[in-house]
C-alpha positions as CSV (number, residue, x, y, z in Angstrom):
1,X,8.5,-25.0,-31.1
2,X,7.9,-22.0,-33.6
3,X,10.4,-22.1,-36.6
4,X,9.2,-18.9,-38.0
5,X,8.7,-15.3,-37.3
6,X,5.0,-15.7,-38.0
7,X,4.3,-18.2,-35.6
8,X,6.5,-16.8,-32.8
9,X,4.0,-13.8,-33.4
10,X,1.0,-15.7,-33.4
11,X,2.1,-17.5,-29.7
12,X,3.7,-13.7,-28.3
13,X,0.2,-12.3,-29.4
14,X,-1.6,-15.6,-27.0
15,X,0.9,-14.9,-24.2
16,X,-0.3,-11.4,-24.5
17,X,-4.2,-11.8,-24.3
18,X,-3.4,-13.9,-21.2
19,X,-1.4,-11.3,-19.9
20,X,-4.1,-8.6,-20.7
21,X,-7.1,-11.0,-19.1
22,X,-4.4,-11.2,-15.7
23,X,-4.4,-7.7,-16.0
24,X,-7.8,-7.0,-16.2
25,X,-8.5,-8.9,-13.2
26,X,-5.7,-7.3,-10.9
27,X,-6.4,-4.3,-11.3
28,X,-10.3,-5.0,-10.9
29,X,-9.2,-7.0,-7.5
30,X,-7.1,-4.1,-6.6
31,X,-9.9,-1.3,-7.1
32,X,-12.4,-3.2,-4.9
33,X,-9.7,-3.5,-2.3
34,X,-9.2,0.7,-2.6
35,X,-13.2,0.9,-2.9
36,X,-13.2,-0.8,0.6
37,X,-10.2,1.0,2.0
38,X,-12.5,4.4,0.9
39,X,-15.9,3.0,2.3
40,X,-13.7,2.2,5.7
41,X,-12.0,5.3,6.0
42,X,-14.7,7.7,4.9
43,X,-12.7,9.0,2.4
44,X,-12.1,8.9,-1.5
45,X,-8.6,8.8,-1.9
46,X,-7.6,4.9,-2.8
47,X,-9.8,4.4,-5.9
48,X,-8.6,8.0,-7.5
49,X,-5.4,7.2,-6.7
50,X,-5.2,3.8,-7.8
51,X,-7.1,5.1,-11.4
52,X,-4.6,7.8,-12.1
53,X,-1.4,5.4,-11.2
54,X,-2.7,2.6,-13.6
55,X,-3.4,5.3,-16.5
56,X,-0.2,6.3,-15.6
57,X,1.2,2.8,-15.9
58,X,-0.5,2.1,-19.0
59,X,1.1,5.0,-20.7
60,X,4.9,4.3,-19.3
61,X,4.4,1.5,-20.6
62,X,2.9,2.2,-24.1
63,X,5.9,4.7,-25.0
64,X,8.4,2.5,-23.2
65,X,7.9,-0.4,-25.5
66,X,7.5,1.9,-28.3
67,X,11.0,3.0,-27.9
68,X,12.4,-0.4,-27.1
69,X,10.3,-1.6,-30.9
70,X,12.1,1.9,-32.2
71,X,15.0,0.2,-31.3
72,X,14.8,-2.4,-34.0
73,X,15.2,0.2,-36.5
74,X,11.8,-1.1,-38.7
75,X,13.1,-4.6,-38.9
76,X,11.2,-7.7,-38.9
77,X,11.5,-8.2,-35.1
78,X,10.0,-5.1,-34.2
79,X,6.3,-6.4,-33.6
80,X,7.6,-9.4,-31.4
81,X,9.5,-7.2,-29.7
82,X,7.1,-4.6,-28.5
83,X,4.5,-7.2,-27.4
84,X,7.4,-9.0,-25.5
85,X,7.9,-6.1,-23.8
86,X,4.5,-5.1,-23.0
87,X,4.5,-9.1,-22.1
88,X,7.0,-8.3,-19.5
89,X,6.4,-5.2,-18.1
90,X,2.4,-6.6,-17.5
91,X,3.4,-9.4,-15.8
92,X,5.3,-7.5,-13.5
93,X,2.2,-4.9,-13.0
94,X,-0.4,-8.1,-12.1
95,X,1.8,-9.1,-9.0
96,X,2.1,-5.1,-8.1
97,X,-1.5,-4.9,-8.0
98,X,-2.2,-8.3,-6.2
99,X,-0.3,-7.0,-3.6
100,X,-2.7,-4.6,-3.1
101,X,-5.6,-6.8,-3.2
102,X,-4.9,-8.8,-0.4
């Protein structure tokens, strides 16, 4: 169990490369699925779309967990809580895209 602000960070900041690497690979599962969908329909629509939603994404939920560290006013907590919520809001993105892989 972490007992100190330090070491909370230092297991958030794991939880997050995980998070990242899940990410990484959803959205990588989910693009071949669109690159399929394209090649079967004869059309170019899925992988475009799918780019500009996850850039999207990615920068909801950049300044959406920069507000929620604003928040915290510049305490101490700030850090942990940013990466918590990038933690949270990523998790939830990996089983959005997995759907789509499928």
């Amino acid at each position: 169990m972490a007992s100190s602000q330090v070491e909370v960070g230092e297991c958030i900041s794991a939880v997050n490369e995980n998070v990242t690497a899940s990410l990484d690979f959803a959205f990588k599962t989910a693009m071949s699925a669109a690159t399929e969908l394209d090649n079967v329909t004869g059309r170019k629509d899925a992988e475009p779309a799918l780019l500009s939603g996850q850039e999207a994404w990615i920068n909801y939920r950049d300044t959406h967990c920069d507000y929620v560290g604003v928040t915290y006013g510049g305490g101490s907590g700030t850090g942990i809580a940013v990466i918590s919520c990038k933690i949270e809001l990523g998790r939830s993105r990996v089983a959005e895209l997995m759907m789509f892989a499928e």
